[in-house]
C-alpha positions in Angstrom: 4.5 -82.3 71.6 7.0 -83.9 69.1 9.1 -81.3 67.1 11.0 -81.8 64.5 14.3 -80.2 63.5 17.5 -79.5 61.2 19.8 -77.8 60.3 19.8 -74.9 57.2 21.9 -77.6 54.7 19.8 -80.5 55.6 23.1 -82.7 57.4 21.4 -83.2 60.7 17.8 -83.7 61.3 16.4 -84.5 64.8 13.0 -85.2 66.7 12.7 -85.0 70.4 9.3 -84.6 72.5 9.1 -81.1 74.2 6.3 -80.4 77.0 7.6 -77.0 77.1 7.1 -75.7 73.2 6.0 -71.9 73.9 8.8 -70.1 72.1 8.9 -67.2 75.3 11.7 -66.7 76.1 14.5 -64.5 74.8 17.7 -65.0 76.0 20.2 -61.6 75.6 23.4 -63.0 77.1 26.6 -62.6 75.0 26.7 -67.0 74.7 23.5 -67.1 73.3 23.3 -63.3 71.5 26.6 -64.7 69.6 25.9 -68.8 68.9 22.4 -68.0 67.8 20.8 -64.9 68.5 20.6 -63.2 65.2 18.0 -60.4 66.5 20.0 -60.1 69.3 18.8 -63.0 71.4 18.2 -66.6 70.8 15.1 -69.0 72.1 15.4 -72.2 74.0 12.6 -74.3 74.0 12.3 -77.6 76.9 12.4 -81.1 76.2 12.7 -85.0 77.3 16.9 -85.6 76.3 15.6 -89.4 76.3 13.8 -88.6 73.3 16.2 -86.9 71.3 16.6 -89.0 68.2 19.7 -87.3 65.3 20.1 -88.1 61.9 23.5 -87.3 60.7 25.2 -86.9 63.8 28.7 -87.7 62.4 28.0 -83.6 61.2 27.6 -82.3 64.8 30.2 -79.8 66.8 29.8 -79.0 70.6 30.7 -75.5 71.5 31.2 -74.9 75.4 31.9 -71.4 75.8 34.7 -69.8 78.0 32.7 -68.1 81.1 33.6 -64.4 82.4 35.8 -65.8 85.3 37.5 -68.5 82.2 36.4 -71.2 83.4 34.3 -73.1 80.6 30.6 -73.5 80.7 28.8 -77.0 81.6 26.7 -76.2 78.4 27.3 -78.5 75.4 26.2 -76.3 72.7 25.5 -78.3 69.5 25.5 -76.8 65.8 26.0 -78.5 62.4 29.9 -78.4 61.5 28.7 -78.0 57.2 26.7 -75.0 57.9 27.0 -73.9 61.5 23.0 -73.9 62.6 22.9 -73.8 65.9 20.7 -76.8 67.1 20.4 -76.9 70.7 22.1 -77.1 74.0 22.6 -80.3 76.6 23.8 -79.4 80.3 24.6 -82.3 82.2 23.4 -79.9 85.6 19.9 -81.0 84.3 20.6 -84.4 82.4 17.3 -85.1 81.8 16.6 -82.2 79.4 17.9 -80.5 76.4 17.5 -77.4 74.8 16.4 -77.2 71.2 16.6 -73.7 69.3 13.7 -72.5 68.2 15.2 -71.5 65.2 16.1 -75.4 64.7 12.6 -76.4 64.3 10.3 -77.3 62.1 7.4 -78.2 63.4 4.9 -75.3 63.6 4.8 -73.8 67.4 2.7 -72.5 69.1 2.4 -68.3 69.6 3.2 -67.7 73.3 0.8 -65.0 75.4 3.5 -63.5 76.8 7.2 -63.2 76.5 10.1 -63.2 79.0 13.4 -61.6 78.2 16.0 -62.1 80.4 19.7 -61.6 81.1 18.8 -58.3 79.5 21.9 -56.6 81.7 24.5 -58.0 79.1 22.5 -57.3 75.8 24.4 -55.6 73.1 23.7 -51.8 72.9 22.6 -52.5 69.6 19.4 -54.3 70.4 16.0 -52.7 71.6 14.0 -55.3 72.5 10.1 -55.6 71.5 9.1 -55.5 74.5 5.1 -55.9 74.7 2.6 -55.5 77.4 2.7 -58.3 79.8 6.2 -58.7 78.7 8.4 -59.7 81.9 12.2 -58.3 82.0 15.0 -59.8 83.7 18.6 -58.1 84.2 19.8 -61.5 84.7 17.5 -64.9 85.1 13.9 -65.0 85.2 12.2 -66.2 88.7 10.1 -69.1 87.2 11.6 -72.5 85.2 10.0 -73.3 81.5 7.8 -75.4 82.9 6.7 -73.5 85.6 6.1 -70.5 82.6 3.9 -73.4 80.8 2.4 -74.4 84.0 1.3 -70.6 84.7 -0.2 -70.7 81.9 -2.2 -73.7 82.0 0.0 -75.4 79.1 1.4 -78.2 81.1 
């Protein structure tokens, strides 16, 4: 599926081709509660790196977050430096993906079955996830990939 995404101010635009574009999963962690999550968790969708295309990319930061044990994260978390959207994340541990926000996107997605919130051990006391039936919970990370959530579910 090709998606389409920006920004909130319009500086950076970009396309890239997802086969993973179920917005399921909620990610709790502090990285991605604080970067993006403004409920408290943010949502990573999957897709093809090769076919990330950016308009306006002289406007993009890269945030790689300082880890527990201060060592900094292999996670090249990209966000618009006018407005600070959060846009998506690139780890070169799996080079041929990238992480777009659902938040970023444009494009209408598709409403997911089921939803999978994980690292759910670190989530701020504040939150009380909407947990619905089916729902899976993780204290830390989930035991299936994206695409093996899409696969599951006969959307790959």
């Amino acid at each position: 599926m090709k998606l389409n995404g920006s920004c909130h101010c319009g500086a950076v635009r970009f396309t890239v081709t997802a086969a993973s574009p179920y917005p399921f999963m909620r990610c709790y962690c502090s990285i991605c509660r604080k970067t993006a999550g403004g409920g408290g968790y943010a949502i990573n969708l999957g897709a093809d790196r090769r076919s990330l295309k950016v308009t306006g990319e002289e406007n993009l930061s890269v945030y790689r977050a300082r880890l527990d044990d201060g060592s900094l994260s292999t996670g090249e978390r990209s966000f618009c430096s006018r407005c600070g959207s959060a846009l998506w994340l690139y780890d070169p541990t799996w080079p041929g993906l990238v992480h777009p926000h659902a938040s970023a996107i444009d494009t209408p997605l598709p409403v997911p079955p089921d939803r999978v919130h994980i690292m759910l051990g670190s989530k701020a006391s504040w939150v009380e996830p909407e947990v619905r039936e089916g729902d899976r919970c993780f204290d830390d990370y989930p035991d299936e990939s994206l695409a093996q959530w899409h696969a599951r579910h006969g959307f790959a």
